[in-house]
N, C-alpha and C positions, 0 to 999 in steps of 0.2 A: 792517390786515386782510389785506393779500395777503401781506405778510409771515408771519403767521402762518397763512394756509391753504397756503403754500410750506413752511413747515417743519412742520404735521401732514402734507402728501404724503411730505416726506422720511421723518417718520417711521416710516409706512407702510408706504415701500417697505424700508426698514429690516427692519420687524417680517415684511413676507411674504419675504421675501429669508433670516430667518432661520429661520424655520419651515418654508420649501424644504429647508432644507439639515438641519435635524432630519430632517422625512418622509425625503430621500434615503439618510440614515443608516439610517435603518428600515428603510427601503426594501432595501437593501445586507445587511444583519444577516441578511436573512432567506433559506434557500438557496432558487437556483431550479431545477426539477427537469432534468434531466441529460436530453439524449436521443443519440442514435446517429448519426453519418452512414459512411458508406460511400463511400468516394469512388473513383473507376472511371473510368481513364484509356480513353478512345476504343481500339477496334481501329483496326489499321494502315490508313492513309488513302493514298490516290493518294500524296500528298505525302508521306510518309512513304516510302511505293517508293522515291520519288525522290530520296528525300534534302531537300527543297528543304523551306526554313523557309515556313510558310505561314498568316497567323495571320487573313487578310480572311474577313469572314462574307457568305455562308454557308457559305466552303469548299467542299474535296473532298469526294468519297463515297470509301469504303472501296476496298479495292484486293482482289482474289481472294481474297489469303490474309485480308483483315480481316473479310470476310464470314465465311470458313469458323472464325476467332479468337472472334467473335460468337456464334455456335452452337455453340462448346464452350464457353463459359461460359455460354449461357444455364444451364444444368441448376443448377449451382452456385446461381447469382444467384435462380434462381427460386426454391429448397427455403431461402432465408437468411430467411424473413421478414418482409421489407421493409413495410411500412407507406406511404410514399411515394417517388414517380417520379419524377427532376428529371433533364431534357437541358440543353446551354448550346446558345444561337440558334445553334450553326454544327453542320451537317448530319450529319457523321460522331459524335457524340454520340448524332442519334436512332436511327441506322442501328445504334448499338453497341448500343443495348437494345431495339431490337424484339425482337429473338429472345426475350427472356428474359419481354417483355408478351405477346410470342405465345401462349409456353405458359402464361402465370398466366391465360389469356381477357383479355387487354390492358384490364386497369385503368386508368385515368386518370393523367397524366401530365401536369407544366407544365415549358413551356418558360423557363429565369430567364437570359436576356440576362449578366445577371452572372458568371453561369459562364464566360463565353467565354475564351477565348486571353488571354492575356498581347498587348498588340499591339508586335509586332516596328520595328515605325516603318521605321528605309532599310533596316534589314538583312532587310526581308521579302523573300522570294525568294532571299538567299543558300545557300551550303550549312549543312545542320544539323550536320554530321559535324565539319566542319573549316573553316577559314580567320577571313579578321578577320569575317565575319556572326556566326561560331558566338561568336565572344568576345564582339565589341559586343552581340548581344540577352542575354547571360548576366550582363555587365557590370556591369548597372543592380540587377537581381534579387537580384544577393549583397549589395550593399550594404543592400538594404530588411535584409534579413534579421538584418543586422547592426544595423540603428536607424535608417538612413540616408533614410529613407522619400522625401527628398523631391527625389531626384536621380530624371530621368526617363529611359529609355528614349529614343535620339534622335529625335524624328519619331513618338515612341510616350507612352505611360502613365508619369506616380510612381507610386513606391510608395503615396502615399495614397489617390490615383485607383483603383488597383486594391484595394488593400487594403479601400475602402469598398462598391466594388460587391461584390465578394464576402461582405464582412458583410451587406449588403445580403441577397442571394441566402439566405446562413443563417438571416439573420431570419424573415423570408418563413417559411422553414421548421418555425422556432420554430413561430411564431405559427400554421400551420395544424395545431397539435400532434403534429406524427408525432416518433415516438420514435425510428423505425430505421428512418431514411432513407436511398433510396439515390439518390448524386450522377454523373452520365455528365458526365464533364466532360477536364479536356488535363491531361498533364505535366508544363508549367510551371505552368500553376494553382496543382496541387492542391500540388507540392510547395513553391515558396516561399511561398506561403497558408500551407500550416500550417506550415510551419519559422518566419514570420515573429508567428503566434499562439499557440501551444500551450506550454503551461508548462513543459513535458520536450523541449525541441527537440535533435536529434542531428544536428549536419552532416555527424556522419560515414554518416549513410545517403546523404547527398547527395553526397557524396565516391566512396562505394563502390558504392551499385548506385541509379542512377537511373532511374525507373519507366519496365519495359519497358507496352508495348500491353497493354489489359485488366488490367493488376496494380489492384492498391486500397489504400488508406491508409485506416485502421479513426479517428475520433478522437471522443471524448465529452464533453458538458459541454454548454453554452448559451450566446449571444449574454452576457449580462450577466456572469453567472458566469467565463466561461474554457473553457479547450479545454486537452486531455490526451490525446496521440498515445497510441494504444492496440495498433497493427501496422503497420508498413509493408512491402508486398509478402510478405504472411505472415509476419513476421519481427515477433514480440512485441516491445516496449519497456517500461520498466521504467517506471512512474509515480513514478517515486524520483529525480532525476537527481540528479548529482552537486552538491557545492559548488558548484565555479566554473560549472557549467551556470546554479545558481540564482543565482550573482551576476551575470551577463549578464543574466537575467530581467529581474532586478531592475532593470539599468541600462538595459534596452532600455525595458521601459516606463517607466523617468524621461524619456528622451530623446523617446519616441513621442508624448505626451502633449504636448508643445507644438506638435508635428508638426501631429499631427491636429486640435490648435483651430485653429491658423492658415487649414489647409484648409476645414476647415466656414466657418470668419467669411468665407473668401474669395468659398466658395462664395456665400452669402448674400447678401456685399456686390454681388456679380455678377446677381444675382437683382433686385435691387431692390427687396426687399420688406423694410421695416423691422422686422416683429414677426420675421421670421426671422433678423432680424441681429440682434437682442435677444438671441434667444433661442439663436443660434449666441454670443453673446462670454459669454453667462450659463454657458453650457456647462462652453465652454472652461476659462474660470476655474476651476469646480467641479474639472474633470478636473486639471487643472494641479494646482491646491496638492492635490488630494488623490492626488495621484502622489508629489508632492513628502513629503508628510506619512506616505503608507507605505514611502518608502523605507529611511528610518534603522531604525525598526522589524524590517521583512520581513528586512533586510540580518541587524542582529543575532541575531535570531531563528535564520536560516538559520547563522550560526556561531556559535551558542550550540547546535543542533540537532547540529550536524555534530561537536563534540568534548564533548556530554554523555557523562559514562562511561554504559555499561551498566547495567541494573539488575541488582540483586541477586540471588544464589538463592533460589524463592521457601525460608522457613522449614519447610516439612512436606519438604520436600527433602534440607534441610540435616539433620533431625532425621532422618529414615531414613537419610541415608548416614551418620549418630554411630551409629546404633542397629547397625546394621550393622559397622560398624567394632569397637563393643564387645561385638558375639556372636562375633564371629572372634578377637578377645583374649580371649574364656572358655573358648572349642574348645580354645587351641593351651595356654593354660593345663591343661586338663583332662588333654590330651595328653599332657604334660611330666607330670606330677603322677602319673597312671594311674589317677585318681580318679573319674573316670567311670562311669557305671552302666548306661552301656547301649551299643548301639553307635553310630557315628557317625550313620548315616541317622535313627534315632531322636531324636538330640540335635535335627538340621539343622530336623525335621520340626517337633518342639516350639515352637523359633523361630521359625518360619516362620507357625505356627498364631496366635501371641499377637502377632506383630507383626502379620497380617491383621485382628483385633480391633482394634487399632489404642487400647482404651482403657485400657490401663495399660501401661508396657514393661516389657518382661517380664526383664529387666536389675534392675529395682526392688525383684522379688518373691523373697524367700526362698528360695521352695518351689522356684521354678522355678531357681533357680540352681543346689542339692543336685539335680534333676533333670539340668540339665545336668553334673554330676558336677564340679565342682569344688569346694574346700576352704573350708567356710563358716568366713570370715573376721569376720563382722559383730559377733561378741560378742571377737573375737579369739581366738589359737591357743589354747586352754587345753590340749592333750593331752600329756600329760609324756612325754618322749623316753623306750621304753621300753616304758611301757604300753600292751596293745592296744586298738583302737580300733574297734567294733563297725559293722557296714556297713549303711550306710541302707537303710532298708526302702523300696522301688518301692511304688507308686501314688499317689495323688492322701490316702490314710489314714497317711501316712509320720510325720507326726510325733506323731499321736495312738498310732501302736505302738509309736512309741520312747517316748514318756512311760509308756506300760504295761511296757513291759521295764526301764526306772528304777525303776517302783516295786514291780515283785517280785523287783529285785536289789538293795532295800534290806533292813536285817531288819526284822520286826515288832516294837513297841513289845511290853516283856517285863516284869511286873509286878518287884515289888522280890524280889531272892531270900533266901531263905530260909537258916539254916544250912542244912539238908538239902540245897539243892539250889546248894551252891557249887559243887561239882566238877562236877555238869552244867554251867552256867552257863559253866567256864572252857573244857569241851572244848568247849561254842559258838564262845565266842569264836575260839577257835582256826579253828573249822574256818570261820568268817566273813573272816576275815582272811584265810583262802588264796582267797576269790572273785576272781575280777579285778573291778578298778572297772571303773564305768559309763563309758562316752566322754559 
């Protein structure tokens, strides 16, 4: 009997364990809506005067000129929109968006912890400009960005640690539904945060201009969904990145992915709460094979995208540049020939009129080709070298008065002659025979 109440629980946990992972699929299939952050590096701080790396909270206040940096952008920040207010707990953050609450009538604003500094560990207090400080705090941060997540800062933060608080902080945001949010937050934050998550990452901004005081990095998407660098420092980005941008992608979050279970079961286990270590290694696992499981996929994908030929020209294209092609070989035809009936502007204009119609080409029509003046070919040359050849009659009634001029330069059926009327009869014929034939 326990035997068998042991293996209906297994089966059980079996059955809910796999209808998890259906609902999560659903769950995933379905997009989540996109909102906006705005991310907004502190004015210039004491420490920043001073050069001096500074990351302990609550920090500096702002230094003369970051007060006066504050009040030229408020006008800006104020007229963007904004939906929500977020400062990080360290002081020079709220000082950098008063100005801009002042003039909205200071709407509501949270303070999200998570936003704070990158923590500098021994090299807090060294210079920020130059020496082993500026390297060692920089050290740790390139690596996150590279996959590395879980090399720390000495005396400081992993990249998981920070990585989570920070997701942390956007959640938050998600979830109180603002769309176009704006974030008062540091330098190193905002830029290895999102060089480290956004699906279009470019190190070469990080290379070439790293975020002076008050700049912002524009980036869209959601917690579940993803993130998509949309500007940094004014400076547009392409949502298109390269190949090898997206095979990096790709292999960053293969690597990240067992980073960050480890992290959570850690957490958890540290905690000592058994449902949350459940449901921290349940996680994991999910994340893990399904990292594993889009990588082969996303990878091909992305080099079967990157050397698809081109499509085609659409066909109504293609068919006006023949149609085209074959009124410029009737002109030059026409030309050469001297068979033309009208002058050039008239022919162009004809053309021009029946390809606007667009329902028969005008290439096709008889009429209109003896308009265009060149040699109706369609029944073939019949006119004997020699004989002249009567000039088409203009208008839209051309060939109904050439059938009238055929048949009053036939003779009339002439009853049978009579002796008496031989010699009449022969000077007819004669003077018939000098008519020119018809063309």
């Amino acid at each position: 009997m326990v035997m068998h109440d042991s293996h209906t629980r297994h089966v059980r946990r079996v059955l809910i364990a796999a209808l998890s992972a259906v609902l999560l699929v659903l769950a995933t299939a379905i997009p989540a809506w996109a909102m906006r952050v705005t991310f907004v590096r502190h004015a210039e701080s004491a420490a920043n005067a001073a050069g001096v790396i500074d990351t302990k909270v609550p920090g500096p206040e702002l230094s003369p000129l970051g007060q006066q940096q504050a009040e030229a952008i408020a006008a800006e920040l104020a007229a963007a929109g904004f939906d929500g207010f977020y400062v990080s707990s360290m002081q020079r953050t709220l000082l950098t968006a008063q100005p801009t609450l002042d003039l909205l009538g200071n709407p509501a604003y949270e303070t999200l912890p998570g936003l704070r500094e990158i923590s500098a560990g021994i090299f807090d207090g060294s210079s920020e400009d130059e020496g082993l400080g500026r390297i060692g705090y920089a050290l740790a941060p390139i690596t996150w960005m590279l996959g590395a997540r879980f090399l720390p800062v000495i005396g400081g933060e992993d990249g998981n640690s920070f990585d989570a608080r920070v997701d942390g902080a956007l959640r938050h945001i998600a979830d109180n539904g603002d769309e176009n949010a704006v974030v008062f937050s540091h330098g190193a934050t905002i830029m290895f945060w999102v060089m480290m998550n956004v699906d279009n990452p470019d190190f070469g901004l990080m290379l070439s201009h790293q975020l002076d005081n008050t700049e912002q990095v524009v980036i869209e998407g959601s917690p579940d969904e993803g993130w998509t660098l949309v500007s940094w420092a004014g400076r547009p980005v392409s949502p298109n990145p390269s190949l090898p941008v997206k095979l990096f992608v790709n292999v960053r979050d293969l690597v990240v992915a067992p980073q960050t279970a480890l992290y959570n079961i850690g957490r958890a286990f540290a905690s000592g709460d058994v449902a949350a270590l459940a449901q921290a290694v349940r996680d994991g696992v999910v994340d893990v094979v399904s990292a594993v499981v889009r990588f082969v996929p996303d990878t091909v994908r992305d080099i079967v995208d990157e050397f698809r030929p081109a499509p085609k020209v659409e066909n109504d294209l293609e068919k006006d540049l023949e149609d085209d092609f074959q009124v410029a070989n009737v002109h030059r035809v026409a030309a050469v020939t001297g068979t033309g009936t009208g002058t050039g502007t008239d022919t162009v204009t004809d053309g021009a009129d029946s390809e606007n119609d667009g329902d028969a080409d005008p290439l096709e029509s008889p009429k209109d080709k003896k308009r265009n003046g060149a040699t109706d070919l369609s029944d073939g040359n019949k006119v004997v070298p020699g004989d002249k050849v009567t000039e088409p009659v203009k208008g839209d009634d051309a060939l109904a008065e050439k059938q009238a001029t055929e048949e009053e330069a036939e003779p009339a059926a002439q009853p049978e002659p009579g002796p008496e009327d031989s010699d009449d009869d022969a000077g007819d014929d004669d003077a018939g025979a000098s008519e020119p034939a018809a063309a």
